[in-house]
Every structure is written in structure tokens, then in C-alpha cells.
C-alpha positions, 0 to 999 in steps of 0.5 A: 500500500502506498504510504503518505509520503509515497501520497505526496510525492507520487510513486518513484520507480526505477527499472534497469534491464540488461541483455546479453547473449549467451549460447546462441540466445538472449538472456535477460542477466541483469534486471533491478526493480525499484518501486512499481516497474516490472518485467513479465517473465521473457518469451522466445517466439522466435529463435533466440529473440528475447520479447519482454512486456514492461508493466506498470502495475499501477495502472496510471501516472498521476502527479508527483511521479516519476518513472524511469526506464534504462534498458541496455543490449549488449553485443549480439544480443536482440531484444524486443520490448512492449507494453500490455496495454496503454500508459495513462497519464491522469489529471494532476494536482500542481504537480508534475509527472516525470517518465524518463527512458535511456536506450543504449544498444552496444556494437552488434545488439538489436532492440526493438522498442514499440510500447503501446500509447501514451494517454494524457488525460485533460488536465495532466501535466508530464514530462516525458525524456526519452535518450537512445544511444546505438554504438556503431554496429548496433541496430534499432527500431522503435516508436512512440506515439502519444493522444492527447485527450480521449477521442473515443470519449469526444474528451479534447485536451483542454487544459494540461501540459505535455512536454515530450523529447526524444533524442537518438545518439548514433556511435556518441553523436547527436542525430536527431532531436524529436518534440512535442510541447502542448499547452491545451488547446494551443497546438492543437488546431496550428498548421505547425502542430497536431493540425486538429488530430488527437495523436502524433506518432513517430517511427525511428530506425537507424542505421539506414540508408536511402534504399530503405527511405525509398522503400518507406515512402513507396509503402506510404505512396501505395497504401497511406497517401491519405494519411498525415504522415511523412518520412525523412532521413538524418545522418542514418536515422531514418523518422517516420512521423504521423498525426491521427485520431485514434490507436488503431489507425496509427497502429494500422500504418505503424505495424506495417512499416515496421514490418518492412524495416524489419525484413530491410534492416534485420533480415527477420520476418515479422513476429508481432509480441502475443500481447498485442493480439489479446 
């Protein structure tokens, strides 16, 4: 049970993970809990690929929080990760929730990182740091999208803040910096903002080149030219970004691309986590 400290301060959560691969397979070595972040036991749906599912027991980020995610893939090791289900970030009462992840995939390591959504109720106040770091050598895929308000409810963001950076370092050098600050409704219907969508999301894969960008955007071309989304490539880091009303739009675009930067980057087929046909 949460003590009134805890109450006041909100919940302070630390989850370390480290991966490494050992006889042919990646193993979890290392994992460090601290307050409620947790790791579902590993799946092995394919070869020696190790899925994790990343918990939050809770259920939601309320004022005062602050969670902190640092996950790290050694050498010859792969690694994917996910979320059972979207993270919440409710209403706050003057304080502000804080979520920081830190990536680091050393030469020759995979990570695969595609978390279901983050949900910022009306009214809530986050900030959100995400840091990914690949050695030269090293592979990822991942994304992160975020709504803002409820749509299915007709539930606008109306008040509230959300500050949101990811930034992508590749062998120590800063490539890219992607952000997003909402202050209620003040970017919501600009042309340089959400333009009207409840969603945004991004896609990042690197190393890349322009064969893959082309590829991409010929997937776009033929089956998403209706959609607000676009891709560009930055010193090997190649960005995939969209607006949406709703998950299962973003995710309809979302899957397929990474699919295809799959078979193009790691010479896998597509094993979707089980959790996300549940």
C-alpha cells in the first residue's frame, strides 16, 4: 500500500534491464526493480529473440511521479520490448509527472522498442525524456506515439501540459532531436502542430540508408497517401512521423512499416509480441 509520503510525492520507480547473449540466445542477466516497474517473465517466439512486456502495475501516472526506464543490449544480443496495454497519464494536482527512458544498444545488439500509447488525460501535466544511444554496429527500431485527450470519449485536451523529447545518439553523436510541447488547446488546431488530430506518432530506425527511405515512402505512396504522415532521413536515422485520431489507425500504418524495416534492416520476418493480439 502506498504510504503518505509515497501520497505526496507520487510513486518513484526505477527499472534497469540488461541483455546479453549467451549460447546462441538472449538472456535477460541483469534486471533491478525499484518501486512499481516490472518485467513479465521473457518469451522466445522466435529463435533466440528475447520479447519482454514492461508493466506498470499501477495502472496510471498521476502527479508527483516519476518513472524511469534504462534498458541496455549488449553485443549480439536482440531484444524486443512492449507494453500490455496503454500508459495513462491522469489529471494532476500542481504537480508534475516525470517518465524518463535511456536506450543504449552496444556494437552488434538489436532492440526493438514499440510500447503501446501514451494517454494524457485533460488536465495532466508530464514530462516525458526519452535518450537512445546505438554504438556503431548496433541496430534499432522503435516508436512512440502519444493522444492527447480521449477521442473515443469526444474528451479534447483542454487544459494540461505535455512536454515530450526524444533524442537518438548514433556511435556518441547527436542525430536527431524529436518534440512535442502542448499547452491545451494551443497546438492543437496550428498548421505547425497536431493540425486538429488527437495523436502524433513517430517511427525511428537507424542505421539506414536511402534504399530503405525509398522503400518507406513507396509503402506510404501505395497504401497511406491519405494519411498525415511523412518520412525523412538524418545522418542514418531514418523518422517516420504521423498525426491521427485514434490507436488503431496509427497502429494500422505503424505495424506495417515496421514490418518492412524489419525484413530491410534485420533480415527477420515479422513476429508481432502475443500481447498485442489479446
Amino acid at each position: 500500500m502506498q504510504s503518505a509520503v509515497q501520497a505526496e510525492r507520487g510513486w518513484q520507480a526505477r527499472l534497469e534491464l540488461g541483455y546479453e547473449s549467451r549460447g546462441g540466445k538472449t538472456r535477460l542477466v541483469h534486471r533491478s526493480m525499484h518501486g512499481p516497474l516490472a518485467v513479465q517473465r521473457p518469451f522466445y517466439p522466435q529463435g533466440g529473440i528475447c520479447h519482454s512486456y514492461l508493466l506498470h502495475p499501477p495502472g496510471g501516472v498521476v502527479g508527483g511521479d516519476e518513472l524511469e526506464i534504462d534498458v541496455r543490449v549488449g553485443g549480439g544480443a536482440h531484444a524486443l520490448l512492449t507494453t500490455p496495454g496503454a500508459t495513462k497519464f491522469y489529471r494532476c494536482a500542481g504537480l508534475t509527472a516525470h517518465q524518463c527512458q535511456h536506450f543504449w544498444v552496444e556494437d552488434g545488439g538489436i532492440l526493438e522498442w514499440l510500447p503501446q500509447e501514451n494517454i494524457f488525460f485533460p488536465g495532466a501535466s508530464s514530462r516525458l525524456r526519452s535518450r537512445i544511444d546505438v554504438a556503431a554496429g548496433g541496430r534499432f527500431i522503435g516508436w512512440e506515439f502519444q493522444c492527447l485527450g480521449r477521442p473515443a470519449n469526444n474528451e479534447t485536451f483542454s487544459f494540461g501540459n505535455v512536454d515530450s523529447r526524444c533524442e537518438l545518439r548514433l556511435n556518441g553523436k547527436r542525430v536527431l532531436i524529436d518534440q512535442l510541447q502542448v499547452q491545451g488547446l494551443d497546438q492543437f488546431g496550428a498548421a505547425a502542430g497536431m493540425r486538429g488530430h488527437a495523436m502524433a506518432a513517430s517511427l525511428y530506425a537507424l542505421p539506414a540508408t536511402e534504399a530503405v527511405l525509398g522503400r518507406v515512402q513507396s509503402l506510404i505512396d501505395e497504401r497511406f497517401a491519405e494519411h498525415a504522415i511523412g518520412a525523412t532521413l538524418v545522418d542514418s536515422v531514418l523518422a517516420v512521423r504521423m498525426l491521427g485520431q485514434n490507436t488503431e489507425d496509427i497502429q494500422a500504418v505503424l505495424i506495417p512499416l515496421w514490418e518492412l524495416l524489419r525484413r530491410e534492416l534485420l533480415k527477420l520476418e515479422p513476429c508481432p509480441p502475443r500481447i498485442w493480439s489479446t
